[in-house]
N, C-alpha and C positions, 0 to 999 in steps of 0.2 A: 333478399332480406332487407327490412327497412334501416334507416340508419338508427334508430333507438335500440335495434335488439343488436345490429353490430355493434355499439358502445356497449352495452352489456357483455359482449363476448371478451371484447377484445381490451377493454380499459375498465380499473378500479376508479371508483366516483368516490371524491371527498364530501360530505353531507357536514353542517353542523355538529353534529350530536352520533355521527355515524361514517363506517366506511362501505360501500356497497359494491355487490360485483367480484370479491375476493378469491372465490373459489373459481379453480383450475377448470378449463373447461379445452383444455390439451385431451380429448379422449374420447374415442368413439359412441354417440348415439346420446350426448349431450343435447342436442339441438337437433330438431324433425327437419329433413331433408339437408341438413349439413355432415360432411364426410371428414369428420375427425380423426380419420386411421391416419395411423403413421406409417411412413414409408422413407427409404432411403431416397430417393429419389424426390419427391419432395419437400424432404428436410432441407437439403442440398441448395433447391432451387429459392427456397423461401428464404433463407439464413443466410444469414452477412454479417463482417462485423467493421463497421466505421470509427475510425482510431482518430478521436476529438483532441487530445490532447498527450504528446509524449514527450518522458527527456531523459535526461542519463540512469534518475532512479525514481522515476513514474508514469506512468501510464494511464491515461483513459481511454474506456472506447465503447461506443452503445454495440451491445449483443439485438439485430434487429430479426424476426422471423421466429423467437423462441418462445417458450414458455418462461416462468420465472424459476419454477425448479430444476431446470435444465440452467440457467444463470447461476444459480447456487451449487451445483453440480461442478462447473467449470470453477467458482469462487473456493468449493473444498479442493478439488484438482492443486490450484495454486499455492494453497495454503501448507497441502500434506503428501502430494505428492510428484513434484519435481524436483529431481536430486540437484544437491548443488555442495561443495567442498567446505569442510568446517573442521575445526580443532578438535580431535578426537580424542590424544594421548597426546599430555603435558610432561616430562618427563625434568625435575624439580633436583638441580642440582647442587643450587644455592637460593635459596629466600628467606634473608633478614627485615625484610620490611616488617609493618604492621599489621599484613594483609595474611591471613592463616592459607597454609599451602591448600588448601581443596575451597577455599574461597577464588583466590588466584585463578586457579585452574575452572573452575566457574565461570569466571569472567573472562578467562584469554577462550572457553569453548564459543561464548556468544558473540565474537568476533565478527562480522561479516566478511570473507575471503574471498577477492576478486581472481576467481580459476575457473575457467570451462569444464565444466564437470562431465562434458563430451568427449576431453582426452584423455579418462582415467577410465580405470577400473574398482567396482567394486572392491573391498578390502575380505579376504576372505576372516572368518571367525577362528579365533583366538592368535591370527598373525598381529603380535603388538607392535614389530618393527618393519614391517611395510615394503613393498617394494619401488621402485621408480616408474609403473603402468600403475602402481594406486593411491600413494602417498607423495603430499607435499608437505615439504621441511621448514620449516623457520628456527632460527635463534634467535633466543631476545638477553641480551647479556647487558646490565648498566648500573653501574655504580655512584653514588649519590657524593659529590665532595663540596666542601667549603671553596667560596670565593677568593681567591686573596685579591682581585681584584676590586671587591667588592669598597661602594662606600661606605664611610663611619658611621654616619647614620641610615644607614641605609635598614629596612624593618621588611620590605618584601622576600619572602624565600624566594623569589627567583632569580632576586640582584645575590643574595647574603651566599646560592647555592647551586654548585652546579649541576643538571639531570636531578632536579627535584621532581619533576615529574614524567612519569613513566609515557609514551602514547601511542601510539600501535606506529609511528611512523619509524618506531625503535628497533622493528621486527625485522630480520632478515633473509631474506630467503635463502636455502641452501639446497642448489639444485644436488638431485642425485643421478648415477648416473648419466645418459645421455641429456639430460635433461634440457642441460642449458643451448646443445644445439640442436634441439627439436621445436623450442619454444621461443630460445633467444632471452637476454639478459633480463632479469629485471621481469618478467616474466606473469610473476603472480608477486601478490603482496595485499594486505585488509584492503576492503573499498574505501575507507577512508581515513587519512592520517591522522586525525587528529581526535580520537577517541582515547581520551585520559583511561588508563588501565591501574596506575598504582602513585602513589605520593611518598616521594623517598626524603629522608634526613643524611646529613655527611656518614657514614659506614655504613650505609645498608645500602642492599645491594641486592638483584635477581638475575639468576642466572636460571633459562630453563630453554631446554628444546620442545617443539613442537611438532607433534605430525598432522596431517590435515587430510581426511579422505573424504569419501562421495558416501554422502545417506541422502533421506528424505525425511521431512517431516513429521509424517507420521510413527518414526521410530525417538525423532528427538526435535525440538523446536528450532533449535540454532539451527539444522540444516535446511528451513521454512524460507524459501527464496523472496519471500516477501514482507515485510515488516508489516502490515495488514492489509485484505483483500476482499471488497467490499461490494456490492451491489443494490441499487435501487431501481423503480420505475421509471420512467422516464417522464416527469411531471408535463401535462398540457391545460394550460389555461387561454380560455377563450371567450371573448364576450358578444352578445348574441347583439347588442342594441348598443349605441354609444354614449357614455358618460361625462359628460361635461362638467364644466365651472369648479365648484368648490369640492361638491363630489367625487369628481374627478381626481383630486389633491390628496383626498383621505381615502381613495381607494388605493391610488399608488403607494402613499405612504404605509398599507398593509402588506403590501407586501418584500420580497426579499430583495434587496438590489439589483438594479438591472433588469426584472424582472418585466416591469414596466414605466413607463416615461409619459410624461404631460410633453403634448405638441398643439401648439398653436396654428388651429385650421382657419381662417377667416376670422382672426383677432376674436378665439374662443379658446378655451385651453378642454382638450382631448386627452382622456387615458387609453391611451396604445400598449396592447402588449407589445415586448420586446426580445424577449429572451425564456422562456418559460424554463430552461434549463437551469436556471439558478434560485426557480422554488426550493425551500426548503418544505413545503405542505406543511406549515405549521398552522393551516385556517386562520392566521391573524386575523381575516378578513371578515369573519363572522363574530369575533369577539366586542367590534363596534357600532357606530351606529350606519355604518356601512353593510350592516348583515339587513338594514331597512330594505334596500335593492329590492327590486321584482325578484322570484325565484326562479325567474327563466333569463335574466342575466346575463349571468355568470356561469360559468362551466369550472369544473376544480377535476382534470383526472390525472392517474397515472395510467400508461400507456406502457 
């Protein structure tokens, strides 16, 4: 196969005025004497996935040997269907704030709750009190009082006020059962402390227990292990001839940082691509007087 009609197969073309190439050609009898079946065994051997970039609460990684719907496939997966522990039943024994009890209980479900959702169990239907294989416990109990410390003039509620505000670092866990020596102190608790939940004045006060079980997604969004889950092309840009001097400077300039770099070859300044992963495809490049270029160029795809 020549290499024009493999970029046809394999990669969508940026055009001016157009996108080209778009449709799926994952499927047999697309292309004369090419064998588009699927099979395990080849999916296997094609398929990898290269992990670019990770940390405590992100992730990147190219999906390489796939289709894009099979990308999107894995991107709904993430979204609706990996269980993970969320606030199910708030149980509201005191709340004078100014925050309405099923508002509260709203905002302590959207919580993000750092628990292995591998050492529980499903919560069987209409069990509201739980047991220690499916539910985890929190208590969030605090009451809002005046400084007497506080300066005379002092105008900040946080000097004037003590536990003026509420923030998930307040929540405590209450092992049940065996709990605490199967998992060890301290255990589970929100991913992160410092998410403002409520703003208190001197007598108010929230007193509520929590239980926490294992869903997915697609039954409720708080249990979506993802805050969002996203996929693109893999942008390649590539230039066929080289661009010098001033041209050169307004071509880089079109595009996305890092993207590409002026380098001085023999006291000439050269545009090098450099990084094509931090295209954004927004065609800047044809919007100026840089779209003058030959039309054999420049190369614009996703991959």
């Amino acid at each position: 196969m020549d290499k024009r009609m493999e970029e046809i197969r394999t990669k969508i073309e940026l055009k001016e005025h157009s996108i080209v190439n778009v449709n799926s050609t994952d499927f047999p009898g697309g292309y004369t004497g090419i064998d588009d079946s699927w099979n395990l065994d080849k999916f296997a051997k094609k398929f990898r996935i290269d992990v670019v970039d990770i940390k405590d609460d992100r992730i990147e990684f190219d999906m390489v040997g796939v289709d894009a719907s099979v990308a999107n496939a894995f991107r709904r997966i993430l979204l609706a269907e990996l269980p993970t522990m969320a606030i199910e039943k708030v149980f509201i024994l005191n709340n004078t704030s100014l925050i309405q009890d099923e508002v509260l209980a709203h905002r302590l479900g959207l919580i993000p709750i750092k628990a292995d959702p591998r050492l529980f169990e499903y919560q069987q239907e209409g069990d509201d009190e739980g047991s220690p294989e499916d539910t985890v416990e929190f208590n969030l109990k605090i009451k809002c009082t005046r400084n007497p410390n506080a300066p005379k003039d002092a105008t900040d509620p946080e000097e004037l006020y003590r536990n003026c505000k509420v923030w998930t670092k307040d929540m405590k866990w209450i092992p049940r059962g065996n709990q605490e020596d199967l998992y060890g102190q301290n255990a589970f608790k929100p991913v992160n402390d410092d998410i403002l939940i409520a703003k208190l004045r001197p007598g108010q006060e929230i007193d509520v227990k929590l239980n926490c079980v294992k869903g997915i997604g697609k039954d409720h969004a708080k249990f979506s292990p993802v805050a969002t889950a996203s996929y693109r092309m893999l942008p390649d840009v590539s230039l066929n001839s080289e661009v010098t001097g001033t041209l050169a400077e307004r071509l880089v300039a079109c595009f996305s940082k890092n993207v590409m770099e002026i380098r001085e070859i023999d006291g000439v300044k050269h545009a090098v691509v450099v990084n094509p992963r931090h295209e954004t495809c927004s065609r800047e490049v044809f919007r100026h007087e840089v779209r003058r270029l030959p039309s054999n160029l420049l190369n614009l795809f996703s991959t």
